[in-house]
ZAVEX-79463 format. One record per residue (C-alpha): x, y, z. Coordinates in nm, 4 decimals, padded with zeros to 6 digits. Example, Ala and Ser with C-alpha at 12.3 -4.5 7.8 and 13.67 -1.06 7.14 Angstrom:
2
atom east = 01.2300; north = -00.4500; up = 00.7800
atom east = 01.3670; north = -00.1060; up = 00.7140
***
This chain:
250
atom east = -01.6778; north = 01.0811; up = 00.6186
atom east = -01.4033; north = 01.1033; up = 00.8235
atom east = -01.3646; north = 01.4321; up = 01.0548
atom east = -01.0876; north = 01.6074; up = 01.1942
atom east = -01.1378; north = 01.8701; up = 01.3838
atom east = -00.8564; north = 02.0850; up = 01.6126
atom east = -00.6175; north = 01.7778; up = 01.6140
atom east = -00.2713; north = 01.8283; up = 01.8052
atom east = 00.0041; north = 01.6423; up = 01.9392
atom east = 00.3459; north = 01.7166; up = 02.1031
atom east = 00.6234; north = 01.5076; up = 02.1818
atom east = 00.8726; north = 01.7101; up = 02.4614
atom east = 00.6715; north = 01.9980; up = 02.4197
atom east = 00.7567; north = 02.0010; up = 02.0237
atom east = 00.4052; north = 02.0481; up = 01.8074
atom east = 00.4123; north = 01.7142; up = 01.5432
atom east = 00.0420; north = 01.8160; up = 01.4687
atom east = -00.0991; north = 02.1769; up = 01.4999
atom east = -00.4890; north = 02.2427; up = 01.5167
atom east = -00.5317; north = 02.0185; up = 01.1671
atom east = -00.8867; north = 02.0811; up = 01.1054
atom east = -00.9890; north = 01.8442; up = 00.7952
atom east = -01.2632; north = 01.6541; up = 00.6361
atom east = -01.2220; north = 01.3073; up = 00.4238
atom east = -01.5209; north = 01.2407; up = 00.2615
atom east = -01.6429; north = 00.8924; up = 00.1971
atom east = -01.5642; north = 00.7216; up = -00.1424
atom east = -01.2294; north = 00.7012; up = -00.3600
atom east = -00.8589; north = 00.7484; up = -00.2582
atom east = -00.7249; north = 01.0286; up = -00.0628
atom east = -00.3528; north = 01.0429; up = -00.0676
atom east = -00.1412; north = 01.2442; up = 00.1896
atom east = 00.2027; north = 01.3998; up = 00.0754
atom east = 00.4841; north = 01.6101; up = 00.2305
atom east = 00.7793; north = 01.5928; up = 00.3150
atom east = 00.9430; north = 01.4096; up = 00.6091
atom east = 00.8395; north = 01.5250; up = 00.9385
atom east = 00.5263; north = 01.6426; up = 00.8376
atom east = 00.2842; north = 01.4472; up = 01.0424
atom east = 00.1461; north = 01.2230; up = 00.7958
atom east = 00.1814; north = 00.9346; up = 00.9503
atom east = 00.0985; north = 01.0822; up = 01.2951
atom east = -00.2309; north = 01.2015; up = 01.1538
atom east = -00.3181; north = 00.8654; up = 01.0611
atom east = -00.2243; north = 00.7137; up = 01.3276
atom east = -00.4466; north = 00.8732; up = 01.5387
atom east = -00.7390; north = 00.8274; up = 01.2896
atom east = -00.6694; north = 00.4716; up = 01.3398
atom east = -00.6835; north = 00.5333; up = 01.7305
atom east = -00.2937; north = 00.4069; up = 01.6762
atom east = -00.1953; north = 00.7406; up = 01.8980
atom east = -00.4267; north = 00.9352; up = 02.1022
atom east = -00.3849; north = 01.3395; up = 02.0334
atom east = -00.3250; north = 01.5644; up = 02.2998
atom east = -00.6421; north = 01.7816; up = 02.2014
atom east = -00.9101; north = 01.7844; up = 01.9253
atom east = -01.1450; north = 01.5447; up = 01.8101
atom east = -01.1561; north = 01.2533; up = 01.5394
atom east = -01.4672; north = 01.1264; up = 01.4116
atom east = -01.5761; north = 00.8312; up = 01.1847
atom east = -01.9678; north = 00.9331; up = 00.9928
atom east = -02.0198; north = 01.1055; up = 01.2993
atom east = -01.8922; north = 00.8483; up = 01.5906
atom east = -01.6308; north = 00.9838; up = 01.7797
atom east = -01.3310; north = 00.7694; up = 01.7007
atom east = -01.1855; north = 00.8292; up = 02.1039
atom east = -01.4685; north = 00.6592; up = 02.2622
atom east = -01.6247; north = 00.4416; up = 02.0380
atom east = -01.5569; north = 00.0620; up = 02.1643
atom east = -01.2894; north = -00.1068; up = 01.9892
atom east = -01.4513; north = -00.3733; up = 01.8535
atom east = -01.7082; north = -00.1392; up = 01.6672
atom east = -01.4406; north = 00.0631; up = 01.4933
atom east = -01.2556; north = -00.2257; up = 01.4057
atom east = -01.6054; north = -00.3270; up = 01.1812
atom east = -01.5500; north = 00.0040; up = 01.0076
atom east = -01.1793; north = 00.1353; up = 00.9926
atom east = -00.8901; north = -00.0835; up = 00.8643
atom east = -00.4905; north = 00.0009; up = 00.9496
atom east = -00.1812; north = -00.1149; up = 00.7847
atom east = 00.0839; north = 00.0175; up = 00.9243
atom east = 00.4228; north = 00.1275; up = 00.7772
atom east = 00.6292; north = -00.1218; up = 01.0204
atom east = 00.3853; north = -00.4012; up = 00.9317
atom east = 00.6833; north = -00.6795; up = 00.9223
atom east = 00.6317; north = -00.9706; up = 01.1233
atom east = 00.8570; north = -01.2254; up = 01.2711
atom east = 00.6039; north = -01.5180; up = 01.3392
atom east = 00.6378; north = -01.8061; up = 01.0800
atom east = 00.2826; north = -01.7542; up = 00.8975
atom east = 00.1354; north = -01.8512; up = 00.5684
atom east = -00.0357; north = -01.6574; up = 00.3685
atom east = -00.3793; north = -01.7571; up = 00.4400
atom east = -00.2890; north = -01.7408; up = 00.8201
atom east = -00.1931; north = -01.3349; up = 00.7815
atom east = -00.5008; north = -01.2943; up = 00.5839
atom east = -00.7524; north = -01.4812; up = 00.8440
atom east = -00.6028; north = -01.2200; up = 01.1174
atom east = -00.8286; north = -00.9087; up = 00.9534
atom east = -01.1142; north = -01.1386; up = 01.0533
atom east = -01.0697; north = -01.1204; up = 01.4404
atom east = -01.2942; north = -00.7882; up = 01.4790
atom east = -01.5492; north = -01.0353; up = 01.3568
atom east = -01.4540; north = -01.3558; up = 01.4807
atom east = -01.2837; north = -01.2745; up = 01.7634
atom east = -00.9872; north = -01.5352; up = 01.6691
atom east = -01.2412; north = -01.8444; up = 01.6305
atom east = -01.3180; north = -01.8508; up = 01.2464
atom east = -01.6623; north = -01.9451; up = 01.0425
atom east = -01.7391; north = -02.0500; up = 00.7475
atom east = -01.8328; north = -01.7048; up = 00.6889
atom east = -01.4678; north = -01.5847; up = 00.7597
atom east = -01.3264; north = -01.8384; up = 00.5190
atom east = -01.5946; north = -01.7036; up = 00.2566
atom east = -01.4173; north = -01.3464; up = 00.3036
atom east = -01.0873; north = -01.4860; up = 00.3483
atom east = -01.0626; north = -01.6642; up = -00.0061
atom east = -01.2288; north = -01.3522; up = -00.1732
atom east = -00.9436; north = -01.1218; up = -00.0750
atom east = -00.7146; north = -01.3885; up = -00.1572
atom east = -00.8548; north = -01.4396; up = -00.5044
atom east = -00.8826; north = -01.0299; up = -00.5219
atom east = -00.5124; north = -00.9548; up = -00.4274
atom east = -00.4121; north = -01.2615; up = -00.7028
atom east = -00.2626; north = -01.4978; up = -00.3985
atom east = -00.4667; north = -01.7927; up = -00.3998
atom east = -00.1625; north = -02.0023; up = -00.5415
atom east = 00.0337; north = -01.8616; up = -00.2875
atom east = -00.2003; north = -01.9262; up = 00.0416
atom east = -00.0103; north = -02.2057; up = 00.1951
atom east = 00.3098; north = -02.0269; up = 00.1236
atom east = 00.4729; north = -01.9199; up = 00.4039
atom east = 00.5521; north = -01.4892; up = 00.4562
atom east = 00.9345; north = -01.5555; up = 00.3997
atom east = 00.9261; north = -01.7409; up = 00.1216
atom east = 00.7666; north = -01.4176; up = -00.0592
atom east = 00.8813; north = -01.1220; up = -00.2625
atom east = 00.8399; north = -00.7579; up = -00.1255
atom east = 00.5468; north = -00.6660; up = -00.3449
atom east = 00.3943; north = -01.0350; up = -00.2893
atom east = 00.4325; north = -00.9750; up = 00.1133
atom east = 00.2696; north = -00.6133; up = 00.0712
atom east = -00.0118; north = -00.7352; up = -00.1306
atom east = -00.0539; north = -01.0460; up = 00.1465
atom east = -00.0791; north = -00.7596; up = 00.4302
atom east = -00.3539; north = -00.5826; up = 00.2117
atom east = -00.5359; north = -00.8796; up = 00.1815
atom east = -00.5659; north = -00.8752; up = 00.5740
atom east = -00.7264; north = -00.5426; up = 00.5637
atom east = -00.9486; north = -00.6062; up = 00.3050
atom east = -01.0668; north = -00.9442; up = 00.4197
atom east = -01.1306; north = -00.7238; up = 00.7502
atom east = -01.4023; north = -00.5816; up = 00.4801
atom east = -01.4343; north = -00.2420; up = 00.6848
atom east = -01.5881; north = 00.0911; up = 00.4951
atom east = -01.2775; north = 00.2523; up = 00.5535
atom east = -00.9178; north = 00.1497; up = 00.5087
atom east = -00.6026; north = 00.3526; up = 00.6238
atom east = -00.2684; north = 00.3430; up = 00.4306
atom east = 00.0693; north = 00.4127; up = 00.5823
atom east = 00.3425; north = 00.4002; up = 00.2989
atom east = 00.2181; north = 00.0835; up = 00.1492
atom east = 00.4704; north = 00.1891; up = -00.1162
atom east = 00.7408; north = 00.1609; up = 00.0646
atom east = 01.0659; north = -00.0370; up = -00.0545
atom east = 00.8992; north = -00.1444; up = -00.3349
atom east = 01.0321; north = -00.1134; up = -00.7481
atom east = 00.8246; north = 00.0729; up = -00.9758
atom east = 00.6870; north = -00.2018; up = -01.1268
atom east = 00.5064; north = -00.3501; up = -00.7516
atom east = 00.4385; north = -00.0108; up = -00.7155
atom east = 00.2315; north = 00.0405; up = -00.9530
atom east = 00.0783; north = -00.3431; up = -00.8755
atom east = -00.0360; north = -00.2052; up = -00.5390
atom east = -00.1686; north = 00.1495; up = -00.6650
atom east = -00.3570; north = -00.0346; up = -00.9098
atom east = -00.5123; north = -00.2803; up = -00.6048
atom east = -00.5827; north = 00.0215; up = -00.4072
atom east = -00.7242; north = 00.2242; up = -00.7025
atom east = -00.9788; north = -00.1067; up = -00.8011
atom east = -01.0579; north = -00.1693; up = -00.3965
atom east = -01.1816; north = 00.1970; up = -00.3910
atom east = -01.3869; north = 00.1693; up = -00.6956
atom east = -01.5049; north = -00.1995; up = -00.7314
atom east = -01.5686; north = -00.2556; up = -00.3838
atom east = -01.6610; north = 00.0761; up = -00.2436
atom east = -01.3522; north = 00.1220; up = 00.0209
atom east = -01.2815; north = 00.4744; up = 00.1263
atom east = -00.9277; north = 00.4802; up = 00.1237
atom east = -00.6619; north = 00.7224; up = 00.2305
atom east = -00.2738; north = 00.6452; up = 00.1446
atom east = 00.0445; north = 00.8316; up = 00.2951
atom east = 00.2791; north = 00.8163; up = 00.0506
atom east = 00.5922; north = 01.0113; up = -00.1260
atom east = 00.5514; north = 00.9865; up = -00.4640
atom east = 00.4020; north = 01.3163; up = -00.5519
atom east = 00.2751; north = 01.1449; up = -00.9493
atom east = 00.2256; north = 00.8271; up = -00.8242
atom east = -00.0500; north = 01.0292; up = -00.6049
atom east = -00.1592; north = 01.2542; up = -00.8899
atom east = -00.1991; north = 00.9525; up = -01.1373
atom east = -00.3916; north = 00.7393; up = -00.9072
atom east = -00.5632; north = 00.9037; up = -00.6333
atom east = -00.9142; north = 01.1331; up = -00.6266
atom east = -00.7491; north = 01.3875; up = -00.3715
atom east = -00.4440; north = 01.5117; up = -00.2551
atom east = -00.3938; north = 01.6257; up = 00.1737
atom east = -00.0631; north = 01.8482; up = 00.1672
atom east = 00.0670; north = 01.8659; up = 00.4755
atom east = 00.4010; north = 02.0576; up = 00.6424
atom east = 00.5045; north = 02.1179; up = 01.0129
atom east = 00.2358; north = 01.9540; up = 01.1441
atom east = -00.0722; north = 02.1357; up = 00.9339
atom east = -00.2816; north = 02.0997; up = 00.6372
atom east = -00.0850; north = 02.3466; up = 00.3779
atom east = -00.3790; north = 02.2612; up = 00.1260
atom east = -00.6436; north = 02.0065; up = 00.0133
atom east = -00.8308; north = 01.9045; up = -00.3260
atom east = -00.8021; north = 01.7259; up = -00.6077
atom east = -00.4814; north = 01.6522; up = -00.8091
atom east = -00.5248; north = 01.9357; up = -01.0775
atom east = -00.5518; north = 02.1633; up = -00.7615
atom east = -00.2695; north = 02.0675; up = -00.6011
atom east = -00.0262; north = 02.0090; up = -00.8932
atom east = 00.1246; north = 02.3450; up = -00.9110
atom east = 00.4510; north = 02.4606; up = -00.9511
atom east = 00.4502; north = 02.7273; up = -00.6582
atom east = 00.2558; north = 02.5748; up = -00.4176
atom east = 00.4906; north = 02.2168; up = -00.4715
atom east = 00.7671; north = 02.4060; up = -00.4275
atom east = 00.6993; north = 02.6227; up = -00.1594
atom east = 00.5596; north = 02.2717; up = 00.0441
atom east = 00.9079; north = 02.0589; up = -00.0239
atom east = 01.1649; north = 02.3393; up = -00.0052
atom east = 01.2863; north = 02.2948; up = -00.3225
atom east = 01.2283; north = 02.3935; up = -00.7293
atom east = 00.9105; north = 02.2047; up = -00.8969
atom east = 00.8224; north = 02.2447; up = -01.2207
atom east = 00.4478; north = 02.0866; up = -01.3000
atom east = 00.4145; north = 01.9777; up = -01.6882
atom east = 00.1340; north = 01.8064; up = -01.8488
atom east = 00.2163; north = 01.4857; up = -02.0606
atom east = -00.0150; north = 01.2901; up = -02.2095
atom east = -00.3309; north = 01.3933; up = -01.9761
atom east = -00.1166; north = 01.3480; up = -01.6548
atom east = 00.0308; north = 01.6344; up = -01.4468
atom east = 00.4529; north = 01.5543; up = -01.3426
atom east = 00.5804; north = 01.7160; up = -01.1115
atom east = 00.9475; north = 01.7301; up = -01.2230
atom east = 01.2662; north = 01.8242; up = -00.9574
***
């Protein structure tokens, strides 16, 4: 489980995060909403020891996250950030061997080629191994990155808009990963991302967050609601249900 307890941070004396007091449990795919500016991707930033808060406390099964050594929490908690372009000439393969180095420490075994060809097979990029990144499509290059964190092959995994910039169709791809990761492989996985049905559809629970707090927290027949969708994003939401699925429509 991942704790978060009292958790605040100001830039210029401006509160991006507010006392958010929350508790991730282990298992499935936790998706945090809201609109811009809400500290989503502050909030996990500092869960992935990205940013440290100004007060509060972050812990990971009960190991606090701000002084546990970096090399242990890299064995157990997995980043990709939003910004996770890179301008280094690398294959495939070569992005993916990088989530080994909390293992390896850069100098890779047989072992780390056993976990290296097993996300590559997972994420469906074992043709593409020796390609190199900018030869790729957007969805292929996203699904390369993830492949790094899972070949990392930590409990928990950390998700900053790995939607982002992508058409419906590789977004649905990568929901799909992330959905089988969680359940096939046991990840505990927690996503910021926009789409407010992509995260109904596909994730276990929903984190609603505005101005910095937790407005609310459960799963998605909780937090699909009309009034409380609304009142969160400024702006009329109307929740339907279609087919066994809950829309939020705007």
């Amino acid at each position: 489980m991942i704790g978060i307890d009292e958790v605040s941070l100001s830039y210029d004396g401006v509160g991006v995060l507010r006392e958010v007091t929350l508790n991730l449990p282990k298992g499935g795919v936790t998706a945090i909403i809201g609109p811009n500016g809400a500290g989503k991707s502050t909030l996990l930033s500092i869960i992935g020891r990205l940013l440290r808060a100004d007060g509060g406390r972050v812990t990971l099964d009960g190991m606090d996250l701000a002084t546990a050594p970096g090399p242990v929490v890299a064995r157990r908690l997995a980043v990709l950030r939003q910004d996770n372009h890179t301008t280094a000439r690398l294959t495939v393969r070569d992005l993916v061997g990088f989530g080994r180095y909390p293992h390896s420490r850069g100098r890779l075994t047989a072992e780390d080629g056993v976990h290296i060809n097993r996300a590559l097979d997972y994420l469906g990029l074992s043709d593409l191994a020796d390609r190199f990144l900018d030869q790729l499509s957007g969805g292929q290059r996203q699904r390369a990155h993830i492949a790094m964190i899972l070949a990392q092959d930590t409990d928990y995994i950390l998700l900053d808009e790995p939607l982002n910039n992508l058409d419906i169709r590789h977004a649905v791809a990568i929901m799909a990963l992330i959905r089988r990761a969680a359940g096939e492989l046991g990840k505990t996985i927690a996503v910021v991302m926009h789409d407010i049905n992509m995260a109904a559809a596909c994730c276990d629970r929903i984190v609603v967050m505005k101005e910095g707090q937790v407005t609310a927290h459960g799963t998605p027949a909780e937090i699909m609601t009309g009034p409380l969708l609304s009142a969160v994003y400024e702006t009329p939401i109307e929740v339907v249900a279609l087919h066994d699925r809950l829309l939020a429509l705007y």
